[in-house]
ZAMAR-399863 format. One record per atom (N, C-alpha, C): residue number from 1; atom name; x negated, y negated, z negated. Coordinates in steps of 0.02 Angstrom, whole numbers, plus 50000, padded with zeros to 5 digits. Layout:
+------+------+-------+-------+-------+
: resi : name :     x :     y :     z :
+------+------+-------+-------+-------+
:  NUM :   CA :     X :     Y :     Z :
...
+------+------+-------+-------+-------+
***
This chain:
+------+------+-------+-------+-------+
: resi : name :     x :     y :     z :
+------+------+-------+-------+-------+
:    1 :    N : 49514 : 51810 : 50824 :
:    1 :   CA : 49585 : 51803 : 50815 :
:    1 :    C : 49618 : 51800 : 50884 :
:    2 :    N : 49649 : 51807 : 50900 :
:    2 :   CA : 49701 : 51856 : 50965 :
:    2 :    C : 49773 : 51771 : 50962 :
:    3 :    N : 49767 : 51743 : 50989 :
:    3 :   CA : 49819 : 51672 : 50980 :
:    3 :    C : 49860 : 51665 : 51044 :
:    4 :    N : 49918 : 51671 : 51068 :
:    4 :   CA : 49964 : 51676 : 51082 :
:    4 :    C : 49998 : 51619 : 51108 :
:    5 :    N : 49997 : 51576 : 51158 :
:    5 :   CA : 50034 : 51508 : 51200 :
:    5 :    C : 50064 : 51524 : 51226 :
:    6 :    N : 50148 : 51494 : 51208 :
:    6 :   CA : 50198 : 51496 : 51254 :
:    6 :    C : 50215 : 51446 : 51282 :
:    7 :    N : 50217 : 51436 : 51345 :
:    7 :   CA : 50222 : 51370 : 51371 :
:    7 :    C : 50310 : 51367 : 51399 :
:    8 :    N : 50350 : 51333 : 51326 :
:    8 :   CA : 50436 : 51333 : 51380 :
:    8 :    C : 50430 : 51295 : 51435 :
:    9 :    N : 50414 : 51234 : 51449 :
:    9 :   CA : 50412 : 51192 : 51483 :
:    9 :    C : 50346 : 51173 : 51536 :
:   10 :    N : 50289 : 51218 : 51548 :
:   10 :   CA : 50260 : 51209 : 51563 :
:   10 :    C : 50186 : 51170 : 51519 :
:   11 :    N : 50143 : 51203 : 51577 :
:   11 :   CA : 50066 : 51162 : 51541 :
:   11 :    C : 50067 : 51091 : 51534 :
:   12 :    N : 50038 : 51065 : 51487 :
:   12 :   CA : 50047 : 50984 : 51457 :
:   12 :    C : 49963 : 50970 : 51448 :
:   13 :    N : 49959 : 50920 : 51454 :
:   13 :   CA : 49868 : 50887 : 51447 :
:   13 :    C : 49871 : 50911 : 51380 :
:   14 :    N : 49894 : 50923 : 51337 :
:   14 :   CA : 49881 : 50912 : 51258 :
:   14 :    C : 49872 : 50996 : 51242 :
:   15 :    N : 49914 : 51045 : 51281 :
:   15 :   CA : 49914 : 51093 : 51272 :
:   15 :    C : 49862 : 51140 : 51291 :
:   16 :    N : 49849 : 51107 : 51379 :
:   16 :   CA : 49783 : 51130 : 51389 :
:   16 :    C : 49719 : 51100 : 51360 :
:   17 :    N : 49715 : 51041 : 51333 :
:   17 :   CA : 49643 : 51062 : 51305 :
:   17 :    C : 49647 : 51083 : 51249 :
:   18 :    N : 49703 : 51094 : 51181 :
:   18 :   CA : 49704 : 51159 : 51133 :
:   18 :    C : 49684 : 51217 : 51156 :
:   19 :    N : 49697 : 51231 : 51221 :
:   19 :   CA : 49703 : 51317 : 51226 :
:   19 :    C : 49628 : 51311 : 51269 :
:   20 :    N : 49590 : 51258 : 51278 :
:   20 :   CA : 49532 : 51258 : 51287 :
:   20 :    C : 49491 : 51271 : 51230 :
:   21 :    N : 49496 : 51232 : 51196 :
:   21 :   CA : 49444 : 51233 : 51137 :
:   21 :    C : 49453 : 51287 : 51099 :
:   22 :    N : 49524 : 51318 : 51078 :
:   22 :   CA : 49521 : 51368 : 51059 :
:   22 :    C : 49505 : 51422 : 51104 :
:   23 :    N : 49490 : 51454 : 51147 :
:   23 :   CA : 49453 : 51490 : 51185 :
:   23 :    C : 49360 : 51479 : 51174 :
:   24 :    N : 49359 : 51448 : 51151 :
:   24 :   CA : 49296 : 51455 : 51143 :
:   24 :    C : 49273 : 51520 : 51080 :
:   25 :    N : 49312 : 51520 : 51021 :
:   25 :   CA : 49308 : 51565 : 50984 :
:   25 :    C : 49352 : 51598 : 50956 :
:   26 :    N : 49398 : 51605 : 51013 :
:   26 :   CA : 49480 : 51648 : 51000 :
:   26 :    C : 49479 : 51699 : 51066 :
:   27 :    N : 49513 : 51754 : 51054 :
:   27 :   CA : 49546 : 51768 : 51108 :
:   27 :    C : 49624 : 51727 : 51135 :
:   28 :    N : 49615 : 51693 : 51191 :
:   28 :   CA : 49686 : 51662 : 51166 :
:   28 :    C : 49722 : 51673 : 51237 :
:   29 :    N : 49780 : 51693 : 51239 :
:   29 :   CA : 49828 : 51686 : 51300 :
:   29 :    C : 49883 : 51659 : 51314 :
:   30 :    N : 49911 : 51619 : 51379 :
:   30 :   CA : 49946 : 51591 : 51371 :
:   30 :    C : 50020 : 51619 : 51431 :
:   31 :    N : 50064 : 51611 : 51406 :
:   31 :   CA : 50110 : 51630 : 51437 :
:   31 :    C : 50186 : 51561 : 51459 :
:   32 :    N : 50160 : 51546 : 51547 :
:   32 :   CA : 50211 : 51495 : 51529 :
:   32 :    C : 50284 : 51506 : 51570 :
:   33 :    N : 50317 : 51508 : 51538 :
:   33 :   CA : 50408 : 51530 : 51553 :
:   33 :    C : 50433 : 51483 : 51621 :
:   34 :    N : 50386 : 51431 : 51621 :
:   34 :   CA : 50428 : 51388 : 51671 :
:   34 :    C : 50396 : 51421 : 51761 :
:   35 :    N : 50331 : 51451 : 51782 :
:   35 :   CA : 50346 : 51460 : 51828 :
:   35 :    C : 50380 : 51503 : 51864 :
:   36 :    N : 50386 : 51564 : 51823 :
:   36 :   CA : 50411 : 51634 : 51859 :
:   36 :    C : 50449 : 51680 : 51811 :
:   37 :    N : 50487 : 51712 : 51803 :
:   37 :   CA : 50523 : 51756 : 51765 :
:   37 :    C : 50467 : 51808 : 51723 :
:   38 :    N : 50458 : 51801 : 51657 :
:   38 :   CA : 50420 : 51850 : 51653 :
:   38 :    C : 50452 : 51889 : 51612 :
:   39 :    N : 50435 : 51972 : 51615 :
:   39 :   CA : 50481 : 52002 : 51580 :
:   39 :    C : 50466 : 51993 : 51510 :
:   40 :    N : 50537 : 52026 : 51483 :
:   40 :   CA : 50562 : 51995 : 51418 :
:   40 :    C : 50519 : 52067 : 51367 :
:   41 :    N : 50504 : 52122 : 51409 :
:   41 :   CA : 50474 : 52172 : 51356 :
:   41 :    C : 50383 : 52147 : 51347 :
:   42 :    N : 50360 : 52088 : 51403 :
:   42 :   CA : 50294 : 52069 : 51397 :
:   42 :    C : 50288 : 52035 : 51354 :
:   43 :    N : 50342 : 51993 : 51347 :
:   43 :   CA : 50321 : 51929 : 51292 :
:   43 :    C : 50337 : 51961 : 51242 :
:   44 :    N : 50396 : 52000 : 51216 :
:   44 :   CA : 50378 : 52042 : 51141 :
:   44 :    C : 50317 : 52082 : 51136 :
:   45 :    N : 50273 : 52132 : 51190 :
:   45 :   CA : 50213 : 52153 : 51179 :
:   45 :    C : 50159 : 52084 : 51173 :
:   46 :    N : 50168 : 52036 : 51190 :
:   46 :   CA : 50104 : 51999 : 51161 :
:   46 :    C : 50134 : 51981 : 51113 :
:   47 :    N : 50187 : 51937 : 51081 :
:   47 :   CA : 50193 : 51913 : 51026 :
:   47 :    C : 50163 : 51955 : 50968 :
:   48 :    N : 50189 : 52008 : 50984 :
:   48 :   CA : 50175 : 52063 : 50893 :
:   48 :    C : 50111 : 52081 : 50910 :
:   49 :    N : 50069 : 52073 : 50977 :
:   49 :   CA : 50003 : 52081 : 50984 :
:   49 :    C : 49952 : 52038 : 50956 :
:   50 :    N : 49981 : 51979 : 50937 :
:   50 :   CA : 49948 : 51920 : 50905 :
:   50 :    C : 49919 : 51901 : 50848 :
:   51 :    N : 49887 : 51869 : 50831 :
:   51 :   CA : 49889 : 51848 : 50766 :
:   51 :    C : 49913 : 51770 : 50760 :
:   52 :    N : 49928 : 51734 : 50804 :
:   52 :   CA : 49959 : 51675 : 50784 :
:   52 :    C : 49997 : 51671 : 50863 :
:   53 :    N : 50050 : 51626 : 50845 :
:   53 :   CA : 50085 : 51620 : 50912 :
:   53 :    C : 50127 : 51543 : 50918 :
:   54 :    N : 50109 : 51518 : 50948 :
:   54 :   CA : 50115 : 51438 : 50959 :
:   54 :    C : 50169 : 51430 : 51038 :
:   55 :    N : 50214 : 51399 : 51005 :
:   55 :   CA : 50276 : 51393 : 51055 :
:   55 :    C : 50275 : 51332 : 51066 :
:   56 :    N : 50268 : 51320 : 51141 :
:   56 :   CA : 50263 : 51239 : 51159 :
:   56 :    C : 50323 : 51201 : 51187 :
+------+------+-------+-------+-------+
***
């Protein structure tokens, strides 16, 4: 399963070890908004690339 982290506010202890453990048998990526501008056509190609998508 292909899982999808958006981080609004940045990485959180709670968030990174979810997106730890799920990496163990996920594909999982995380995308976090707070350090750098990322473009707005990337985060719609991963979202619909996903199968679950978790907004932090």
């Amino acid at each position: 399963m292909k899982i999808l982290h958006i981080l609004n506010d940045g990485p959180s202890d709670l968030s990174g070890k979810i997106i730890s453990v799920q990496s163990r048998e996920h594909e999982v990526k995380a995308i976090d908004l707070s350090k750098n501008e990322v473009p707005y056509e990337r985060i719609i190609d991963e979202i619909f690339s996903a199968d679950k998508v978790i907004s932090w």
